[in-house]
C-alpha positions in Angstrom: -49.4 40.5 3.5 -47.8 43.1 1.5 -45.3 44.2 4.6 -44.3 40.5 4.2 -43.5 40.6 0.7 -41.8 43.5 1.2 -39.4 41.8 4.2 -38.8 38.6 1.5 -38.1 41.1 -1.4 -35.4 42.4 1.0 -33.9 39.8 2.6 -33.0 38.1 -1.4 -31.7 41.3 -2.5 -29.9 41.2 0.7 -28.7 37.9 0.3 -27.8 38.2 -3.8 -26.0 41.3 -2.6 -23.4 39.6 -0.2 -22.9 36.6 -2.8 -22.0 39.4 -5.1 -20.1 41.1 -3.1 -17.8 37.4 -1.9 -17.4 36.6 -5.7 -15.9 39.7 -6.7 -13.6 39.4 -3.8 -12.6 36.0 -4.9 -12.1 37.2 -8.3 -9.9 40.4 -7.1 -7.6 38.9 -4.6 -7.4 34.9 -4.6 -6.6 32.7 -7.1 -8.6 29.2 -7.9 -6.4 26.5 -6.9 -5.0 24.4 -10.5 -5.9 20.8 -11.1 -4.3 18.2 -9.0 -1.0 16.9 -11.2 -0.3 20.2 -12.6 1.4 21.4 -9.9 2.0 18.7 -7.4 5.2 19.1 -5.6 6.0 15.3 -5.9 6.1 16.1 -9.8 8.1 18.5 -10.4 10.9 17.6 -12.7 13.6 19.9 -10.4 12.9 17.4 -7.4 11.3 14.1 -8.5 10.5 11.3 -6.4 12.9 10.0 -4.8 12.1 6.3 -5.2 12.0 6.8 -8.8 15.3 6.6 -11.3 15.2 10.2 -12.3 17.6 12.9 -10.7 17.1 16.8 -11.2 19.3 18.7 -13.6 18.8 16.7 -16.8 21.3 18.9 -19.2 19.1 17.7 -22.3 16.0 18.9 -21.1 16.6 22.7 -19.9 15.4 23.7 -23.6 11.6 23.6 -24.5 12.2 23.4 -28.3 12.5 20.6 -30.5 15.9 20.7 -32.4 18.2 18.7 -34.0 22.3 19.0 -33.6 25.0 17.3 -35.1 28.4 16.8 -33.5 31.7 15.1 -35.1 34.6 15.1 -33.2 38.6 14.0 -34.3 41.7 13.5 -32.6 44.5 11.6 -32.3 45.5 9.8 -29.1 48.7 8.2 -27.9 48.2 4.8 -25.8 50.8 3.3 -23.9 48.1 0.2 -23.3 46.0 0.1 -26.5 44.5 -3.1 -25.9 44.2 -3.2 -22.4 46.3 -6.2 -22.2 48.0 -7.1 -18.7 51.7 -6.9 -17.5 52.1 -5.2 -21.3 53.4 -1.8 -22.3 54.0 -0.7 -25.6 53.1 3.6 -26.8 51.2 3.2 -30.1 49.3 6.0 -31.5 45.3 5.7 -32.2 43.5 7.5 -34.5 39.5 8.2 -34.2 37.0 9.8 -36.0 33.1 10.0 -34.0 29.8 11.6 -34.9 27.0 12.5 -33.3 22.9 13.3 -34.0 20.6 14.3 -31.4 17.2 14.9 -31.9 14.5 16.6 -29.5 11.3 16.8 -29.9 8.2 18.1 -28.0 4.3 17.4 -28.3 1.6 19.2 -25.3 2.1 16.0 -23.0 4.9 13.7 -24.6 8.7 14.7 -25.0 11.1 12.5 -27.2 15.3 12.3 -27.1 17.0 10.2 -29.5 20.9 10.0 -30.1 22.9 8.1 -32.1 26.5 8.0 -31.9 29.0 6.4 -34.2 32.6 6.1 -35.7 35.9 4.3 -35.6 39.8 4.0 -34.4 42.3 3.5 -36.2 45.2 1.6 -34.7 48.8 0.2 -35.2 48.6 -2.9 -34.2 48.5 -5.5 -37.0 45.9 -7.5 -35.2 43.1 -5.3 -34.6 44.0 -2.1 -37.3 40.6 -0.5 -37.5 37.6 -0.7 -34.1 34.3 0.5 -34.6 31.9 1.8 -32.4 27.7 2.0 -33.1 25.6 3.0 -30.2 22.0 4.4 -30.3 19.8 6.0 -26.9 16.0 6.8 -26.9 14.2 8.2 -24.2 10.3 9.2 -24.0 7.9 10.3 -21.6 4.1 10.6 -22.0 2.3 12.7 -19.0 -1.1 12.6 -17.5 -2.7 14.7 -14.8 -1.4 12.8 -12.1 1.8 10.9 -13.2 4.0 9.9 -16.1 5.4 7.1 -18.0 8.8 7.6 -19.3 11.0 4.5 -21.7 14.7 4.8 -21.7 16.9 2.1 -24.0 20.7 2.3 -24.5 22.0 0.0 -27.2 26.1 0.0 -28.0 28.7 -1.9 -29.4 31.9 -1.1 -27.9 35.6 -2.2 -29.0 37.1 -2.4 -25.5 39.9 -0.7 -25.1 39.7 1.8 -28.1 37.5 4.5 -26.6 37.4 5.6 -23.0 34.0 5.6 -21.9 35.1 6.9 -18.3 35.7 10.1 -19.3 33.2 13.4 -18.5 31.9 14.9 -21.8 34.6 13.3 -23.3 32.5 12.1 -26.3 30.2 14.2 -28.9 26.1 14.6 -28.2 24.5 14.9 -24.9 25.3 11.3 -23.3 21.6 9.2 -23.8 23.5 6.7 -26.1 25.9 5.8 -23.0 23.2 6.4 -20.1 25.0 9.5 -18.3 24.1 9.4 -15.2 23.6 7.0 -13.1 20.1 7.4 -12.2 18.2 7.0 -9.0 16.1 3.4 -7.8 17.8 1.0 -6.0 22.3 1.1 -6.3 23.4 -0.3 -9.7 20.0 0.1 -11.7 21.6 1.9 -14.2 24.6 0.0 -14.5 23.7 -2.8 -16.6 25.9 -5.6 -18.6 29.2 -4.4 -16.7 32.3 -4.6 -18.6 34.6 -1.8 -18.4 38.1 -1.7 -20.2 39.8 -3.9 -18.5 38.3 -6.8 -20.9 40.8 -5.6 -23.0 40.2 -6.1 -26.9 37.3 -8.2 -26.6 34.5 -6.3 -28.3 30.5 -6.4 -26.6 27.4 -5.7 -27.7 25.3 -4.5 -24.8 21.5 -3.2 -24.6 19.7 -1.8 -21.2 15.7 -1.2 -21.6 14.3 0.9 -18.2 10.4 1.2 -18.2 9.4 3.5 -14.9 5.8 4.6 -14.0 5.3 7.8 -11.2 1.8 8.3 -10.2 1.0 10.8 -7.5 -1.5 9.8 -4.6 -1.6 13.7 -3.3 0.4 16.7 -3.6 3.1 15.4 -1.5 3.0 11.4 -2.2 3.7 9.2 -5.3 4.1 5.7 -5.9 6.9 4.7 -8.3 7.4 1.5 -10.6 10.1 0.2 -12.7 11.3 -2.3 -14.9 14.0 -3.0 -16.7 16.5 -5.8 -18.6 20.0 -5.5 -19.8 22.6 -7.9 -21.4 25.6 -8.1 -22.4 27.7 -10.3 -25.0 31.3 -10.6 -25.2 32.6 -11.7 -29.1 36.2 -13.2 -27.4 35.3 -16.5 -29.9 38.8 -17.4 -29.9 37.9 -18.9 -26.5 35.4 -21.7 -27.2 38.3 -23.4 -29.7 38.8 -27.1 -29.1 42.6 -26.5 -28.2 42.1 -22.9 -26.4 43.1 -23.2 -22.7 41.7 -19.8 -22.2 38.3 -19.5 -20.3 35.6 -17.5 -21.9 34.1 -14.2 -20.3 30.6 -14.6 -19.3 27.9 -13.3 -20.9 25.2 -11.8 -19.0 21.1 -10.7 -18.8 19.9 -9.1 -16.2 16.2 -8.3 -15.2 15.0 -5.5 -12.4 11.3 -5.1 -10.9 11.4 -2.3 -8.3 8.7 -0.5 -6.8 8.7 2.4 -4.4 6.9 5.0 -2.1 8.2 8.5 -2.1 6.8 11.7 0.5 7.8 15.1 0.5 8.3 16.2 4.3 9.3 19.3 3.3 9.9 21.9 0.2 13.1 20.2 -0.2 13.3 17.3 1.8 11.9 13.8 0.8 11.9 10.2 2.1 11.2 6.9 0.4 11.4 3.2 0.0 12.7 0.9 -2.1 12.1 -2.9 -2.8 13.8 -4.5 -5.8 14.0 -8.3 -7.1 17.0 -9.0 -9.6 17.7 -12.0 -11.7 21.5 -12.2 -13.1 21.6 -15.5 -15.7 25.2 -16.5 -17.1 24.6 -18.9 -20.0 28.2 -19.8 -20.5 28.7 -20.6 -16.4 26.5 -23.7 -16.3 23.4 -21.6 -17.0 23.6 -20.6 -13.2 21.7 -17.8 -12.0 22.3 -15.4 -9.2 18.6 -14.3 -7.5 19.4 -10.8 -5.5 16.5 -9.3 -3.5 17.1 -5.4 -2.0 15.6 -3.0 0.1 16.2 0.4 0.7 15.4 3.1 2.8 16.2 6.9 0.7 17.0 10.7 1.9 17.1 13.5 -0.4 17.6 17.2 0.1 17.5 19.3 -2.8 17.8 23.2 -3.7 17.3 24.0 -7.1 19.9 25.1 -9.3 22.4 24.7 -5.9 22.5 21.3 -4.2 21.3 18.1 -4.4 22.1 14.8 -1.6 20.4 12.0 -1.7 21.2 8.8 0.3 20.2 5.3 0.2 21.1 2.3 2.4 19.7 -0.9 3.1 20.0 -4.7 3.4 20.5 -7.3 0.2 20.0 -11.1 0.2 21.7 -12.7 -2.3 21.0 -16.5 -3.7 23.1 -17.9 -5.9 22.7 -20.9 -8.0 25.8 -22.8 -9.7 25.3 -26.3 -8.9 25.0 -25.9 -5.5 23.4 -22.6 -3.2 25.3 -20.0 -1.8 23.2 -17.6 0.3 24.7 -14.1 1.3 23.3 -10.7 3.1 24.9 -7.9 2.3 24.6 -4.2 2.5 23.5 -2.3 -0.3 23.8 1.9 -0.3 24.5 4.7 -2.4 25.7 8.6 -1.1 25.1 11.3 -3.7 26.4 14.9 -3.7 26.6 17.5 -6.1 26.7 21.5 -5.4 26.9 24.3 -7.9 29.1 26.8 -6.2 29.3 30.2 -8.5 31.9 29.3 -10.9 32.6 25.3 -10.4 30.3 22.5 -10.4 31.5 19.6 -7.6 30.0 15.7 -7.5 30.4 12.7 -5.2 29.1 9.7 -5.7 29.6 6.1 -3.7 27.7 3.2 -4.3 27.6 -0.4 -3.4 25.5 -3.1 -5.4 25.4 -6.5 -6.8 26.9 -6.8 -10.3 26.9 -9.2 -13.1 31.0 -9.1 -12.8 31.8 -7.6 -15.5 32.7 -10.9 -17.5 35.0 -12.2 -15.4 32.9 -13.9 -12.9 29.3 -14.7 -13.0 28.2 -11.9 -10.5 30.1 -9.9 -7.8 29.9 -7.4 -5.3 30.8 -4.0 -6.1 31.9 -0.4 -4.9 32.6 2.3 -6.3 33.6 5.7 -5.8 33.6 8.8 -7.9 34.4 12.6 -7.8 34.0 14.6 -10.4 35.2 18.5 -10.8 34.3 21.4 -13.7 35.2 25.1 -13.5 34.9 27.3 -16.4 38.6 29.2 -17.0 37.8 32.6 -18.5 35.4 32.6 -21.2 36.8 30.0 -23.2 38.4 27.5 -21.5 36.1 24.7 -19.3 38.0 22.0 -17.1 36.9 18.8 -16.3 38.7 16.6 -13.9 37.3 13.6 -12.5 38.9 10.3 -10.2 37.0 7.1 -10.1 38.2 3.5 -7.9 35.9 0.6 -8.3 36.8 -3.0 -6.6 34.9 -6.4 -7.6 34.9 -9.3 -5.2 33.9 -12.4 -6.9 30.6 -13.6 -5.1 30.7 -17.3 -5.7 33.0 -20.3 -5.4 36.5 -20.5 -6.8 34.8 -24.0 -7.8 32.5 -22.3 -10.0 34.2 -19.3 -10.9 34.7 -18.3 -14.7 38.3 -17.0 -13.4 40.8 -18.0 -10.6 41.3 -14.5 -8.9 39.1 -13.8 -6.2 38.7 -9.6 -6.7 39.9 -7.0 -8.6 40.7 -3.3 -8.2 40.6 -0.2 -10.5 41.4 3.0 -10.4 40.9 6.2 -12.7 41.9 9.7 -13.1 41.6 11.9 -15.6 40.9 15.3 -17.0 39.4 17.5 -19.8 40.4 20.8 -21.3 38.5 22.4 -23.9 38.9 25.7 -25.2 35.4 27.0 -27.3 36.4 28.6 -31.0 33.3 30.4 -31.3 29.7 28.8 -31.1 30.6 25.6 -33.2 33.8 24.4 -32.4 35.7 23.3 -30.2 39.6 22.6 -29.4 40.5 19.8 -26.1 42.9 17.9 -24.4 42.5 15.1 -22.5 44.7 12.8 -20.3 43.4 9.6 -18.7 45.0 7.1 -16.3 44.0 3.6 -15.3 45.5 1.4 -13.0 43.2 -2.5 -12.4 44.9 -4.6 -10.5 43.8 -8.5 -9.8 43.8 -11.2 -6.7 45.4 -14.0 -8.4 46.6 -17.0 -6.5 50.0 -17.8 -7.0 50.9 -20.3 -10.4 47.7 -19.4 -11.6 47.4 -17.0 -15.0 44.4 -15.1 -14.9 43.5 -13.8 -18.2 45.2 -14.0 -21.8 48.5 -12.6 -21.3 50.4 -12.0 -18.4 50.8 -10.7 -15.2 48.1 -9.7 -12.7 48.0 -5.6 -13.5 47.0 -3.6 -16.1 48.5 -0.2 -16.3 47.2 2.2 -18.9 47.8 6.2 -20.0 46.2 7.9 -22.3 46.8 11.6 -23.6 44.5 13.1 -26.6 44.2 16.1 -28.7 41.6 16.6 -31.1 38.9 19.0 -32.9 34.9 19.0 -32.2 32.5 20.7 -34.4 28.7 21.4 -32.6 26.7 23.7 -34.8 23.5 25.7 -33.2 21.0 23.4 -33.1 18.4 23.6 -35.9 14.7 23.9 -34.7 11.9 21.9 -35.9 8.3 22.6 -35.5 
């Protein structure tokens, strides 16, 4: 009995041993894996899902400290177009003051981003002397182990014609205001309420609202979910007169669901798929509405700090509704590519979606291309060029149409110098060129004034003052 005991004693101590001996060994040479969520590849914020509206490289968000920073820029720019009228030219000089206020704030699992942006112009012409412009951006995102919830908004009112929105940090504060960016989902999501300057002096009030959800289903899968509404409203009153024979531009709300599946095949690589349902409504067209249903398949490659491509194609069925229905498929698609070479930043960007028509017509289908260049000169000079061509093709029936032309055409090319005077100020000159041109049938006038082009330059000087931004705890 007692060898027995003696054979039990020895096997435990045995046994207690060798469980000693494998903990310390886990404890001196492998580490215990982290929670699921906190370091999923499908989250992190350098290469998110590719189904989802985010894109790596958010400027804003490189710093991890709440601050705030003002901005107020001046300058003085000479127009040969200054209300974007067409088959007009006349040099006029405009005047503009802008300021800034960005704030960014940080909590454990929430981050916060709120801009606003405001000022005026000051012009020659009797008619419209002084334009002002109000816009506001928020953006939040709340985390949890295995996702994220983030709410964008981007309210403006806009003068057309007296600031050029086109440009490439051509206006004070980091861009939330104004959507920089366009964002990922399905083509066009974050191009909301159209209208570009070619409305000419017609002033609009636009708001876009973007809800998106990402939850993660393992490591290298997430789901993604989006919603999101945007409107626009044109104040050309002057229209809806009893003895006006001009037609009115067409106000706009537009509504997005979009879900997606993203998978990470690789470190870099990813795949996903897209399915979005859009409703475009056009109160002044006969209340018509224009039902657009896409569906996309997406390819990403990205390297951090380096590259990024991402493309997206697919087919689009489109519905229309003005009195009678028009069905139409359509491709939908969207290439992507940016590249940080040492010294100079390149992008690329085409895209083709369904649009609300930027006022003219009630919904069109657009494409648009976009290259954009920056290369620091020395330490205090950065240059920003950038060229830009968009065409419109009306979607519906010249019966129905708001306008007689059947498409238009714009181009855009531009550039940015700034020289840095220090840490808070900042010296720049900017040119920009436009050139829209419009499908009008012969004997017919298509918008207030006349002929069918609108030709536009635009060179600027002016002074920007960006203090260090002041932290808050």
């Amino acid at each position: 009995m007692p060898t027995v005991r003696l054979i039990w004693v020895g096997l435990l101590m045995m046994l207690l041993g060798a469980l000693g001996t494998a903990q310390d060994n886990s404890q001196s040479g492998a580490i215990p894996s982290p929670a699921f969520g906190q370091s999923a590849p499908v989250l992190n914020p350098d290469n998110p899902p590719v189904s989802g509206i985010d894109e790596p490289g958010l400027e804003m968000k490189k710093a991890s400290r709440s601050f705030i920073s003002p901005a107020i820029q001046v300058g003085e720019t000479v127009d040969t177009n200054e209300n974007s009228q067409l088959g007009t030219s006349k040099v006029e000089p405009v005047s503009f003051v802008l300021g800034a206020f960005d704030l960014q704030k940080f909590w454990p699992k929430t981050d916060m981003f709120l801009e606003y942006l405001g000022g005026g112009a000051f012009e020659t012409d009797p008619t419209y002397e002084v334009k002002q412009l109000q816009a506001l951006g928020f953006e939040g995102i709340t985390r949890w182990r295995t996702g994220y919830l983030e709410l964008r908004d981007a309210f403006n009112y806009l003068p057309q014609g007296a600031f050029d929105l086109n440009t490439v940090e051509g206006l004070p504060g980091y861009g939330l205001a104004f959507g920089v960016g366009t964002g990922g989902g399905v083509p066009g999501i974050m191009r909301f309420g159209g209208g570009n300057d070619a409305v000419g002096d017609i002033s609009r009030l636009s708001n876009t609202a973007v809800a998106d959800v990402v939850q993660a289903i393992s490591p290298r899968s997430a789901f993604t979910l989006l919603g999101a509404f945007g409107n626009t409203h044109y104040y050309d009153n002057s229209c809806r007169a009893s003895n006006s024979t001009t037609p009115c531009l067409d106000d706009s709300d537009e509504s997005t669901v979009e879900g997606g599946y993203a998978h990470l095949i690789s470190r870099r690589d990813q795949i996903g798929v897209v399915y979005a349902f859009q409703l475009f409504q056009f109160p002044y067209s006969g209340g018509g509405e224009l039902y657009n249903q896409v569906f996309n398949v997406r390819w990403s490659r990205t390297i951090t700090g380096r590259m990024r491509i991402l493309v997206a194609l697919g087919p689009q069925y489109s519905d229309l509704k003005f009195g009678t229905i028009q069905n139409n498929w359509s491709l939908s698609g969207r290439a992507l590519f940016h590249y940080q070479f040492e010294r100079t930043s390149l992008g690329v960007e085409w895209s083709k979606f369904t649009s609300s028509g930027l006022g003219y017509y009630a919904g069109a289908d657009t494409q648009m291309v976009r290259l954009s260049l920056r290369r620091p000169l020395g330490r205090t000079y950065d240059l920003v060029t950038y060229f830009g061509y968009a065409r419109n093709k009306r979607l519906q029936s010249a019966a129905s149409s708001t306008y007689d032309f059947n498409n238009d055409n714009e181009g855009i090319a531009g550039a940015i110098l700034r020289r840095h005077m220090g840490r808070t100020f900042d010296l720049f000159a900017a040119y920009t060129f436009n050139d829209a041109v419009f499908d009008v049938p012969a004997g017919v006038t298509a918008v207030p004034g006349s002929g069918d082009q609108e030709l536009r330059h635009r060179g600027t000087i002016g002074l920007e003052w960006h203090p260090k931004p002041s932290r808050i705890e």
